[in-house]
C-alpha positions in Angstrom: 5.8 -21.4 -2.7 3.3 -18.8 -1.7 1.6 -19.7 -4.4 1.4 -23.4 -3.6 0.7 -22.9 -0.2 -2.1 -20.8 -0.1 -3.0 -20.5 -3.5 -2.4 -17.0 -3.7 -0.4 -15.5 -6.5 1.8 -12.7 -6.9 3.1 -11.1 -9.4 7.5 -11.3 -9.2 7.5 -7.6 -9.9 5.3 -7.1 -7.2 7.4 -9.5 -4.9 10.6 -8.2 -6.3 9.0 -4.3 -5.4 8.6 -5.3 -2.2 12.0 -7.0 -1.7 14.0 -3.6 -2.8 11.8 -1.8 -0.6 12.7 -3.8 2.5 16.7 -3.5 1.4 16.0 0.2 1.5 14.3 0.0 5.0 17.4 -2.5 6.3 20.0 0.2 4.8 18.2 3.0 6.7 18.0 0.9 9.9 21.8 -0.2 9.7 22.7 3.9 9.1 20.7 4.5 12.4 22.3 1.9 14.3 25.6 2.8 13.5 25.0 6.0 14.5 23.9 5.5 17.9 27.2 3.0 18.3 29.1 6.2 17.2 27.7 8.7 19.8 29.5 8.5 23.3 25.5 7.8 25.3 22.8 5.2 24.7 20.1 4.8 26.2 18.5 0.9 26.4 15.0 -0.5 27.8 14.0 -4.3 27.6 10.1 -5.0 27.5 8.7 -8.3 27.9 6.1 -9.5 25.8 4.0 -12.5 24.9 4.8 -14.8 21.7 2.4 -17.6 20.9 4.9 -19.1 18.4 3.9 -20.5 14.6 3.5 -24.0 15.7 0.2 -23.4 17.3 1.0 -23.9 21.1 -1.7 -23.4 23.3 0.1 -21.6 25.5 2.8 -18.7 25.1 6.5 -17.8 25.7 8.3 -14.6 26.5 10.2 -13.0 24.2 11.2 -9.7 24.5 11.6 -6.3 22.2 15.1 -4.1 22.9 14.8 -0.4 22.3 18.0 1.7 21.8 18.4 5.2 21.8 19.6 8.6 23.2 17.4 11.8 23.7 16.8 13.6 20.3 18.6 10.8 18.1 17.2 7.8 16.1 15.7 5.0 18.1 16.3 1.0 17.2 14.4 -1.7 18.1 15.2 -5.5 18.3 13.0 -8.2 19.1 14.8 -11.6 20.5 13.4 -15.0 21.8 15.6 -14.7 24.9 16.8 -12.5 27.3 20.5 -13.6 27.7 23.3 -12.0 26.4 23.6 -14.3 23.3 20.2 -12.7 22.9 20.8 -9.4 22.7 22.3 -8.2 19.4 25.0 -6.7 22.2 24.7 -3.1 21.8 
């Protein structure tokens, strides 16, 4: 499909190199969270930030990036479209 697209190609070990690599990443990041759900004190901090969205809208919307943590432990992040509870992955 990338190939069709944009006319670029990629080799499938490449694509399949990069596909382990971002199931290491997620494995690491799911560790981290459930350590921070496993410690009795997190810390949480909601930014705001501006999205111009894929469709090409002139104008953009908030979204807006979650960061959890506690003092010398691992730090997540989550980016969401909204702010609402169903939002948030509910930390």
């Amino acid at each position: 499909m990338l190939e069709r697209e944009t006319g670029i190609e990629i080799g499938r070990a490449t694509l399949d190199g990069w596909v382990m690599t971002v199931g290491q990443l997620l494995i690491r990041s799911l560790a981290m969270r459930s350590e921070l759900l496993g410690g009795g004190y997190i810390q949480a901090d909601e930014t705001p930030v501006d999205v111009q969205m894929h469709d090409r809208r002139e104008r953009t919307i908030k979204a807006y990036l979650w960061q959890y943590g506690r003092p010398g432990g691992s730090v997540v992040f989550e980016f969401q479209l909204g702010r609402g509870a169903r939002g948030r992955s509910g930390f």
